[in-house]
N, C-alpha and C positions, 0 to 999 in steps of 0.2 A: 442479666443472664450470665448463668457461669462461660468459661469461654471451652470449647470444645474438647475432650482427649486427644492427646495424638493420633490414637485411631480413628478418630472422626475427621482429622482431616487429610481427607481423602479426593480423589478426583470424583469419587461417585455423591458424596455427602456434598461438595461443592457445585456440581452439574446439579443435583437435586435444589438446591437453596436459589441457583438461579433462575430454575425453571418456577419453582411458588413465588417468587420476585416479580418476577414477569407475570403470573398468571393474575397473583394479589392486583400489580398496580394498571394490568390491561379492566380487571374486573371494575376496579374501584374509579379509573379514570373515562372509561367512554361513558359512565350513564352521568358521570360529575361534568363532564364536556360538552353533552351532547343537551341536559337540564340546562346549562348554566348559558349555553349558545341560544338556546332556543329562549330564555326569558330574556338574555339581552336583546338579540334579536326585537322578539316585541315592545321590548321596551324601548330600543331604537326608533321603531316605527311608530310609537305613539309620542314620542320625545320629537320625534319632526313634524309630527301632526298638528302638536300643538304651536313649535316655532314658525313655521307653517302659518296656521291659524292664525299666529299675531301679528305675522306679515301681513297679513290681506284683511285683518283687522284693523291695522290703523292705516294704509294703503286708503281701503275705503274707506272709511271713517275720515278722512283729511281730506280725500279729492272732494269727495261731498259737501265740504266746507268751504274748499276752492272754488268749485262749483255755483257753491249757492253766493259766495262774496260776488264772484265776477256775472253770475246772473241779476241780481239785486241791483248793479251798478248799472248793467245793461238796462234794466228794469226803469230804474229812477231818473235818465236821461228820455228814456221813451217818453216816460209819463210828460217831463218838462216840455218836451218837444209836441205833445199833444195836448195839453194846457194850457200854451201860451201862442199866443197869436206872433206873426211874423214880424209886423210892424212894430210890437213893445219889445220882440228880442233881439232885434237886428241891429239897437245903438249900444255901444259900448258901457253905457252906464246901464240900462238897463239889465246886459248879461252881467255883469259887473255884483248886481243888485242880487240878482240868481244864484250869483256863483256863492255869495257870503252866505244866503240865505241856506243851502244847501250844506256849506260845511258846518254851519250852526248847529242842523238837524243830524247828519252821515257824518259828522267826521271831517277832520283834514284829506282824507283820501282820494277828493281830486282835484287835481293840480290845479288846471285850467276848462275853460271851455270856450267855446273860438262857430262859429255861424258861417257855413260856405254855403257857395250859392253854385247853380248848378255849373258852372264854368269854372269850379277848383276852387274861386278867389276869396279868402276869409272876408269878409264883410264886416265883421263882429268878433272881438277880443276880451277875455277877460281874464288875467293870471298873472303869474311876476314879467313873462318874459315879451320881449317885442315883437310879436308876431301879428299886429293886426295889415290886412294886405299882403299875406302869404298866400303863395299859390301851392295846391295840392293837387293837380292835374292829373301828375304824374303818380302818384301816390298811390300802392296796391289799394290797402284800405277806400279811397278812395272810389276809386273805379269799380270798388266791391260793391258798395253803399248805391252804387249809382244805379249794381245789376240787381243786388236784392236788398234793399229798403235800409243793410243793416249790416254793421260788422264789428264785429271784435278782433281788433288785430292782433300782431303778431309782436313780441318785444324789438325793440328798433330805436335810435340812436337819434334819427330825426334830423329837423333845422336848428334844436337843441343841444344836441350833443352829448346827449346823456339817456340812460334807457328808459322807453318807456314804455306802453302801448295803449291804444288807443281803444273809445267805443262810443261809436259814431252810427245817428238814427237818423233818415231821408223822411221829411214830410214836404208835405205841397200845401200852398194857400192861393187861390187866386190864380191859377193855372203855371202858378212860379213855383217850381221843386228846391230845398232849401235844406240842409244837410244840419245837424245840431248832433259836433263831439266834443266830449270830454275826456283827458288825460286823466289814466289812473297812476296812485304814486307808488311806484314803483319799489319801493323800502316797504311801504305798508304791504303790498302781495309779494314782497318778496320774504316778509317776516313771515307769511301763513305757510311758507315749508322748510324756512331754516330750523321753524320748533319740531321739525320730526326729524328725533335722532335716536340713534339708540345704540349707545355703546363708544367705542372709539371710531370705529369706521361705519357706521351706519349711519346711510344719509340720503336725504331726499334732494329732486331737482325736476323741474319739469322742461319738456324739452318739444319741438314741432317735428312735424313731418320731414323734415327736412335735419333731422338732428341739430338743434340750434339751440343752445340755451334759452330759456323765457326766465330764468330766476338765477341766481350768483347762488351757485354749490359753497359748501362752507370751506370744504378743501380743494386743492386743485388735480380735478378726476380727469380722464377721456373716456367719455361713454363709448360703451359697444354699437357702434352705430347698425352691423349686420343684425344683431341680436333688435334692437330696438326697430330698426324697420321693418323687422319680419313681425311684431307686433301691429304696425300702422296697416298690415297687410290684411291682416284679421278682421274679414268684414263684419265678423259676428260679434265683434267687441264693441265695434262704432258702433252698432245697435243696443248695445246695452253698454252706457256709459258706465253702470253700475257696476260692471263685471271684473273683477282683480285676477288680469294673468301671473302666476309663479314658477321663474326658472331658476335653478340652478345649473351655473354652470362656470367654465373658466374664461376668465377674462386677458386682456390682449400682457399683461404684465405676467400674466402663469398663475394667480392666485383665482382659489376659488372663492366664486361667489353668489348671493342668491338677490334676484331680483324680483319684486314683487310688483306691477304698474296698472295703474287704470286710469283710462283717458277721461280726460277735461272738454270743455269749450266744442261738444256735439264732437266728439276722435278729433278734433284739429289739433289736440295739445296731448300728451302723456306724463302723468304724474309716476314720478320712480322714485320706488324708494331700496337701496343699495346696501349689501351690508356684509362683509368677508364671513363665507361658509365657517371657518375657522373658529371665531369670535358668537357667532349665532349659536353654534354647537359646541360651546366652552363645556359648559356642564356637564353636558353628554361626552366630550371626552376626556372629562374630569373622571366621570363616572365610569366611562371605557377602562381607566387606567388602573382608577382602582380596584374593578374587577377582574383586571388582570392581574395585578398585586395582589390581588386576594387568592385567584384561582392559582397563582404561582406558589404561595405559601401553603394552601389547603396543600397542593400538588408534592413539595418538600415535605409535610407531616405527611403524605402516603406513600411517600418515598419510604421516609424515617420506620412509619408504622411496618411498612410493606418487608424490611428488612430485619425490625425486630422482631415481629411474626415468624416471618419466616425462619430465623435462628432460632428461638425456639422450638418450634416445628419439629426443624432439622437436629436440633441436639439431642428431644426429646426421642427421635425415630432411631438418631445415632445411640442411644443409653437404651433404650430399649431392643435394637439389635447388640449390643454389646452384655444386654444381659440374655438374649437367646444364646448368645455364641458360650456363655460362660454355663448356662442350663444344659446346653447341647457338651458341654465338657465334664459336668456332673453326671448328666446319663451314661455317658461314658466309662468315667472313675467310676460311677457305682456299679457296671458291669462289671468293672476289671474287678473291683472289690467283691462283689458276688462270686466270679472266676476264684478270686485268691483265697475267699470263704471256705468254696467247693474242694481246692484243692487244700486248705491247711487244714479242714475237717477228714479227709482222706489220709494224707501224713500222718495226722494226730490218732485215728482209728491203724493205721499201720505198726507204726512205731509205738503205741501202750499199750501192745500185749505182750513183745521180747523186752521192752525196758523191765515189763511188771514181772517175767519170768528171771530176767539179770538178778532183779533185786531178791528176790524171791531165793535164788541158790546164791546171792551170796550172804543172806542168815542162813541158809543151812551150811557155807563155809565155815562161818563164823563160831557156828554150833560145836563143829569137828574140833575146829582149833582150843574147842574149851577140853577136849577131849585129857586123858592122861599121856596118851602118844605122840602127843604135839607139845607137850607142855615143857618139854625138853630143847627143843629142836631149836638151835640157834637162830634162825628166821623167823623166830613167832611173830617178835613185834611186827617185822616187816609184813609179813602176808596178814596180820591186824590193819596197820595202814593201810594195806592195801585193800581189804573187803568193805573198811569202812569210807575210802573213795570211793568205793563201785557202791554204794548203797546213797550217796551223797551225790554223786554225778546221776544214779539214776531216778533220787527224789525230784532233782532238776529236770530229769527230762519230761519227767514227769507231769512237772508244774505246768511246764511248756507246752507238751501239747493238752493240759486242762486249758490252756491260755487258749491254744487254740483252736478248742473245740467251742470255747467262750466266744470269738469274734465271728464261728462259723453259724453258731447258733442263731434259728430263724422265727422261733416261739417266741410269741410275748410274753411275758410273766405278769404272774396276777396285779391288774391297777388296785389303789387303794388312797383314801383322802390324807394328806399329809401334812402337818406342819412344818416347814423348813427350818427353824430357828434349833426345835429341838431336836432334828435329825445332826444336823450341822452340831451342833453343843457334844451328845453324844460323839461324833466322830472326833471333837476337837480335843475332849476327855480322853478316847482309844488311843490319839497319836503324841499325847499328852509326853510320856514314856521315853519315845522312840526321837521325840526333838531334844529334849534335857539331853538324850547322848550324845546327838550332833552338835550341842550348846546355841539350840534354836528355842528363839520367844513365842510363843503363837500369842497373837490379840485376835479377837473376835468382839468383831464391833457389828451388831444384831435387831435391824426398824424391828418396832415391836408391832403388834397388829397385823402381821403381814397375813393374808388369804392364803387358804389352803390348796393344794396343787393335788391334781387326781395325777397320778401316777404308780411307779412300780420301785417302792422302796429298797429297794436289794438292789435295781441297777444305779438309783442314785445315788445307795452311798458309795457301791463301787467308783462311779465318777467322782465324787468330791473324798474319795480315800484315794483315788490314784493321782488325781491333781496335790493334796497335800505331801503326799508319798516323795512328790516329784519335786515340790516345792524344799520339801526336805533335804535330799539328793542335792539340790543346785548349793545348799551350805554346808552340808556337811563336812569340808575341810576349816571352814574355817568359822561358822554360826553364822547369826544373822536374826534377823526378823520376818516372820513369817501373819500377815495379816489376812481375815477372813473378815467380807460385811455382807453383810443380806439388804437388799433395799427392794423396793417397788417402782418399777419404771411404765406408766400407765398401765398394760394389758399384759408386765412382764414383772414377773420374782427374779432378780438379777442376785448371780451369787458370785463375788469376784475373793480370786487367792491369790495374792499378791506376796510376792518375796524380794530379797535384796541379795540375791546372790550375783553368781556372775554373770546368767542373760545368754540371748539366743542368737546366734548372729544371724544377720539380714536373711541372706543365702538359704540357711534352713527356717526359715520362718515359713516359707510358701510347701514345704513340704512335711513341717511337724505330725501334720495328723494323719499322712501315710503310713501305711500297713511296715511293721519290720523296718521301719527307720528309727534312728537311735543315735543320740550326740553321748552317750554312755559309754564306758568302756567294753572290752570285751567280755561276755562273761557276767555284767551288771546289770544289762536289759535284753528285753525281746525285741521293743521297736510294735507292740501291741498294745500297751495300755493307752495310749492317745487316741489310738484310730480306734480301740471298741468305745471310748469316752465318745468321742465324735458320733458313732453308730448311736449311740444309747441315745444320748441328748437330740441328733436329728429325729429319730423315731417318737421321741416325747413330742416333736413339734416345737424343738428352741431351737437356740442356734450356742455355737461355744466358738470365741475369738480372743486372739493373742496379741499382745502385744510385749516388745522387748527390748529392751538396752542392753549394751556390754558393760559389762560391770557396773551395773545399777541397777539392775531385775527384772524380773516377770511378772507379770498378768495376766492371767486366764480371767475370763469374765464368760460366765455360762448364764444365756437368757432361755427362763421355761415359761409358758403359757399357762393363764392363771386358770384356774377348773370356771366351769361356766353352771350353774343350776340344772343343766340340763346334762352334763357330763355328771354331774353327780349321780341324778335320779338314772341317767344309765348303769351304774355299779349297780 
């Protein structure tokens, strides 16, 4: 974009550029802000939905498997305990017998198993460690088994020392009640939640009503113990083991995070699985970011746009009032020009009827003086001089006001189809004469083909005889070259006269083609062949433009409008 005139830069051109600024980049950013909110938006919401989703997909999907291990186990000691009679399990070799035959079938995954009798006292042993004759009196599990037939305890450290827990099934033979538990190994259900991980921080652990570890966390956490017991609270959960509660929320370090749990072992146990909000939602403020990146850059091009817009805009409104103001200054000139029409038609009608009577009685002086009476008279010559300036000053005045009844004049003269080449040749033949005395060259360099031009022959050669006229004038002291070319400029016959004289200086360049202005001596111009040249050629519908150096020359370059088919068949 070109960069503004001095006249365009103005407080009103500027207030105006910043009010389309503002209007462009309000238009173009609230529906780009308020689309582009509204899809992340959704997209947010379906982005948690799914993260969401695969919290309490593998949540439950794992507890269900915790579940079904630690019921199975539960399961397999019941069945033993009601399969086998009192008397073949209560010696050491026979549990002994049980215990190998079992890991055969399940697995290494239980340790031991051990026969108490209704007074705590193991009776029966069978595993690495030395516990046959332990008493379990005191033992929660224990006193569980005693109230309801059966228990799965709680992880605990024991007369072992090391973590375990227990599950332990009450039968009766013989009106004797007699307890049959087995230790589960602990590494093996503690491997069924170290395998749910997800990420760097994402981690499971199952923990009791009492917030208690039942498994070794992989890292070393402190669980939310408020948050986790207001889950044990939730009686509708204990009712459906199956059910995965999900929160998010902040945790006691200041990070946030989401916790997904479902309870185990009928709600005595709760499976959690742990995982920082941060890292769960990578993606998504991956994807945050880059749509801020994105929408910041879109934002910079509607900036960019919004300001080269608008400069254009503004140059185009500024060139556009720049050309009213310059129209609104022609209407003007061509009033005054009209005014100066009116009055130099007036003058001219004043002054050439006493010039035409001066001239008039001075041949009849002239007559006298040829007379016999005069022919004597020491003064002849002189009063000869003298009648023949007053017929010479009053052919001039003459001229002058023909001049000026020429630029008052408001009739068209008759249009007619013309070749330029041969009008122009003709003139160039006429002034042929009058340059050899000023020791001027004319070239005429003439496109051939050029289209014919509806116009009014008699004003155009006045125009291309007073440009030559003129061109002559600016060498005549000392010669020079005078060039003449015809070209076609798409919908314009261009006719440029170009000299090498001495040129126009800047100054009067803007008022050349003003009425009665004149860089001629006294006495050598009107200061009217320009401005009716000007009259003539705007009236054709061209335009005629200068250009000039000091002592390097001038060029007139006059543009006409080419006749159109239908300008024809009007003649």
């Amino acid at each position: 974009m070109t960069p503004l005139p001095l006249f365009e830069q103005t407080a009103y051109y500027k207030a105006l550029m910043r009010k389309m600024v503002a209007a462009i980049m309000t238009v173009s950013f609230i529906p780009v802000f308020l689309v582009s909110s509204a899809i992340f938006y959704q997209f947010r919401l379906s982005y948690k939905e799914k993260i969401y989703a695969q919290f309490m997909d593998t949540v439950q999907k794992h507890s269900m498997n915790i579940d079904r291990f630690i019921t199975s186990k539960f399961q397999e000691i019941q069945y033993l305990s009601r399969s086998i009679a009192m008397q073949d399990i209560t010696q050491d070799i026979s549990l002994r017998r049980q215990l190998v035959l079992m890991q055969k079938v399940y697995g290494p995954v239980l340790v031991d198993m051990g026969v108490i009798d209704d007074q705590g006292l193991q009776i029966a042993y069978a595993g690495p460690y030395a516990l046959t004759g332990a008493r379990y009196t005191d033992a929660g599990w224990f006193r569980k088994v005693m109230a309801d037939a059966s228990d799965i305890s709680d992880v605990f450290l024991g007369l072992r020392g090391s973590p375990h827990f227990i599950v332990a099934v009450r039968n009766s033979q013989e009106g004797r009640p007699w307890t049959l538990r087995a230790t589960i190994d602990f590494n093996a259900f503690n491997a069924l939640v170290e395998g749910i991980r997800g990420g760097k921080t994402g981690i499971a652990f199952i923990v009791n009503r009492d917030v208690e570890f039942q498994t070794r966390p992989a890292v070393n956490i402190v669980p939310d113990k408020r948050l986790i017991q207001s889950l044990f609270q939730k009686k509708t959960l204990s009712k459906k083991p199956d059910n995965v509660h999900l929160v998010e929320t902040v945790d006691v370090s200041g990070v946030k995070v989401i916790y997904a749990a479902s309870f185990l072992k009928n709600g005595e146990w709760l499976l959690v699985y742990r995982q920082n909000a941060a890292e769960a939602f990578s993606k998504l403020n991956q994807m945050q970011v880059l749509s801020i990146l994105i929408f910041i850059l879109g934002g910079v091009g509607i900036v960019i746009m919004a300001y080269l817009i608008s400069g254009r805009m503004v140059h185009r409104i500024a060139v556009s009032d720049h050309e009213k103001e310059i129209l609104n200054q022609q209407v003007i000139e061509t009033g005054r020009l009209a005014s100066i029409g009116e009055l130099a038609a007036g003058i001219a009608h004043e002054i050439n009827n006493p010039v035409a009577i001066m001239v008039e009685e001075a041949g009849w002086i002239q007559d006298l003086l040829d007379e016999e009476d005069f022919r004597q008279s020491e003064n002849l010559e002189e009063f000869r001089r003298a009648v023949a300036q007053i017929k010479t000053q009053g052919a001039r005045c003459k001229d002058i006001t023909h001049k000026l009844l020429s630029f008052a004049r408001k009739t068209d003269p008759r249009q007619q189809n013309v070749q330029i080449n041969d009008l122009v040749s003709e003139l160039v033949a006429l002034s042929d004469q009058r340059a050899r005395r000023s020791m001027v060259v004319i070239h005429a360099e003439l496109m051939e083909n050029l289209p014919l031009l509806r116009l009014s022959v008699s004003e155009l050669q006045q125009v291309i005889l007073n440009l030559i006229n003129n061109a002559i004038d600016a060498m005549e002291r000392k010669g020079g070259e005078l060039f003449i070319y015809t070209r076609q400029e798409e919908r314009w016959v261009v006719i440029e006269v170009s000299d090498t004289g001495c040129g126009i200086p800047e100054d009067n360049l803007q008022r050349i083609f003003d009425p009665f202005f004149t860089t001629k001596p006294v006495g050598k111009g009107t200061g009217l062949g320009l401005a009716i040249c000007y009259g003539i050629v705007r009236k054709m519908g061209g335009d005629i433009r200068v250009r000039s150096t000091l002592n390097v020359g001038t060029v007139f370059t006059v543009y006409l409008p080419i006749a159109t088919p239908d300008r024809y068949e009007a003649s």
